[in-house]
DRENMIMI-297707 format. One record per residue (C-alpha): residue in one letter; x, z, y. Coordinates in steps of 0.001 Angstrom, whole numbers, plus 500000, padded with zeros to 6 digits. Layout:
<recs>
AXZY...
</recs>
This chain:
<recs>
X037369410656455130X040267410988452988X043176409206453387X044897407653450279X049483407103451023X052707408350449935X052796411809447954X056444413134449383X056432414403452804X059835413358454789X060017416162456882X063438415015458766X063068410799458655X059112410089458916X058187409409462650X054539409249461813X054647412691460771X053387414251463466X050743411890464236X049338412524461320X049825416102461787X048218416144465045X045089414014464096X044177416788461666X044803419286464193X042309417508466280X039642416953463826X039497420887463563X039542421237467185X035944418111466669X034608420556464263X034739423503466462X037793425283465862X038890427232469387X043161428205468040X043293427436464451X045401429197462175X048003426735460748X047180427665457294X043925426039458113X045196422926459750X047386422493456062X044075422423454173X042558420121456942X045577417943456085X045038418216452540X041840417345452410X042689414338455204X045827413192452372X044840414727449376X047852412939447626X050824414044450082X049689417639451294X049722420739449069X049266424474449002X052786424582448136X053738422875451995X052725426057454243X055950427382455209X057800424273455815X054542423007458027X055242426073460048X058998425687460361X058503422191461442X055655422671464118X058200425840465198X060426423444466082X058541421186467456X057542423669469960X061500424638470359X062010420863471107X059389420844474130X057308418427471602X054373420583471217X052861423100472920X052356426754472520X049203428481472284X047642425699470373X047361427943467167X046239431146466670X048823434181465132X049008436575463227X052266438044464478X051311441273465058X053319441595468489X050883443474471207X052226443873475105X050997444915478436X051251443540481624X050475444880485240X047940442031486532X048165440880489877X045078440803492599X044686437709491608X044162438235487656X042434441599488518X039799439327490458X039052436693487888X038821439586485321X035689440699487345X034081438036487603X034466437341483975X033001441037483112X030206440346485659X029026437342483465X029301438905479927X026725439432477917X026387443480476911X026456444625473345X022510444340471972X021118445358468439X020301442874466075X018544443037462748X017560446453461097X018013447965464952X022250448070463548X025123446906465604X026656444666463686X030213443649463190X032467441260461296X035753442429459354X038103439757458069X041860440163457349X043128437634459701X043551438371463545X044225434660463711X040660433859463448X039362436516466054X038820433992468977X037513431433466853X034706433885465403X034070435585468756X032937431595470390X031273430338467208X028480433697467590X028436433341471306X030392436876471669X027150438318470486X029008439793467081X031651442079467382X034792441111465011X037990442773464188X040665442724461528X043489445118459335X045922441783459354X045789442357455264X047006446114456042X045632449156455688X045362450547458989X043117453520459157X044391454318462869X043423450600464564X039728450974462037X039249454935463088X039777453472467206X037232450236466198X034755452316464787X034847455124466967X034188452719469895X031412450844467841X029685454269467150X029478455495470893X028024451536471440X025581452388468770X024542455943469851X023941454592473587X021705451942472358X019728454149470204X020951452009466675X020096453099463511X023842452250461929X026725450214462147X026783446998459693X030252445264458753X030242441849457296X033791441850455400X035339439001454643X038236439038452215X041009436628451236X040647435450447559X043486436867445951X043957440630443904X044378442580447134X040874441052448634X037549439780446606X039520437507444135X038521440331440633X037050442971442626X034276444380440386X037322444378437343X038828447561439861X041332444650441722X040994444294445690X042154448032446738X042738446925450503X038934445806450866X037927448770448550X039860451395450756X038448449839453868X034912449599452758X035186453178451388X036955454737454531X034432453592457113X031152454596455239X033009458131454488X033839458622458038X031194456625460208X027453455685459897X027941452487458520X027407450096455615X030117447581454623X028650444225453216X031056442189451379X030486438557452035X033254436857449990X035329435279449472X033826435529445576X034569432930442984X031452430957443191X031926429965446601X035695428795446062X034324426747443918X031727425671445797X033968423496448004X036144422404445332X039239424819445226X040330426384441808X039129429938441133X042626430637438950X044214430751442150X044341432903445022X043087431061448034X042653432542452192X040193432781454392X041233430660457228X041791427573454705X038517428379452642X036596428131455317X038386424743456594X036746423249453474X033177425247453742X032974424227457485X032487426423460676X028472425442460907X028064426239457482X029246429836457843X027936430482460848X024706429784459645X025383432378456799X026077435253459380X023162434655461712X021300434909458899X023107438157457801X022434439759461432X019469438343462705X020718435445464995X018847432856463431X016274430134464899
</recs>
């Protein structure tokens, strides 16, 4: 339910702030959300105080949970990132152990409708453990992080095409899901959206694959209330359309349904 106050935010002097902050955070985590990207947490707050919280409030929400976390008030890890930092550790006996027990319980890679492996693009890496739990690791997903990045695609496909020759799979299916703006699906059939264009063009060029563009189009932005004149992402569209909702849509796209 909505919830009707003030329209300024007072970033420094409001001590309710981030209680209010935090109960949106946790209604996303109620809906299913695993690490939310804050982008979706601000339209979970906008729709939660449609008269204080805009578009316009993304960067200083992330300043101020940044420090928050400096300040030892909140803690890290609660929201996924797009950073783009990568590392590698050496694991202990310990870490090495767990990670085998965790292989020994995971479910291998299967076919699923048409006899295709099937596999989810999306521009956010944010959203990658959050897609991986909603389809029970059962759908592959990966992302360009709004780049593109034909060496990280060439070592994704290449992987998903030895996958699909050892299970005997007719060809590899990607679900792409774009941000709505004039790099992504916002204007695409009017020759806009290279970065989808160039991906969906480089992997059925190279690999046997076909690229399915899911959205984000225009009639589903406005579908859940947002307006189509603007350009809108795919973490905080999907706040709005709802995890169950979507997954529903890509069972049905792959076969996972009933």
């Amino acid at each position: 339910m909505a919830i009707r106050g003030k329209t300024e935010i007072r970033w420094k002097t409001n001590p309710e702030l981030f209680k209010e902050i935090m109960r949106s955070y946790q209604n996303l985590i109620d809906n299913g959300w695993i690490k939310p990207p804050v982008r979706t947490l601000l339209y979970q707050l906008m729709g939660d105080y449609p008269d204080k919280w805009k578009k316009k409030h993304y960067g200083r929400l992330t300043s101020y949970l940044t420090r928050k976390k400096d300040y030892g008030l909140l803690k890290y890890g609660l929201f996924a990132s797009d950073s783009g930092g990568n590392h590698k550790l050496i694991p202990t006996q310990t870490t090495i152990n767990k990670q085998i027990e965790l292989w020994k319980n995971t479910t291998s890679a299967r076919l699923l409708k048409d006899d295709c492996l099937w596999l989810i693009f999306h521009e956010h890496e944010g959203m990658i453990p959050t897609l991986a739990k909603i389809f029970n690791y059962e759908v592959g997903t990966f992302s360009s992080q709004g780049q593109i990045r034909h060496e990280h695609l060439h070592k994704v496909m290449k992987e998903s095409e030895e996958t699909l020759i050892e299970l005997g799979g007719k060809e590899i299916r990607i679900i792409g899901i774009a941000d709505y703006d004039i790099y992504g699906a916002k204007n695409i059939d009017n020759g806009q959206g290279h970065i989808i264009r160039n991906h969906r063009e480089w992997i059925e060029e190279n690999f046997p694959s076909k690229f399915i563009l899911y959205g984000i189009t225009k009639e589903q932005i406005q579908e859940v209330g947002l307006n189509p004149d603007e350009e809108h992402q795919f973490d905080g569209w999907l706040q709005r359309y709802g995890l169950q909702s979507f997954e529903k849509d890509i069972k049905k796209l792959v076969g996972l349904e009933g």
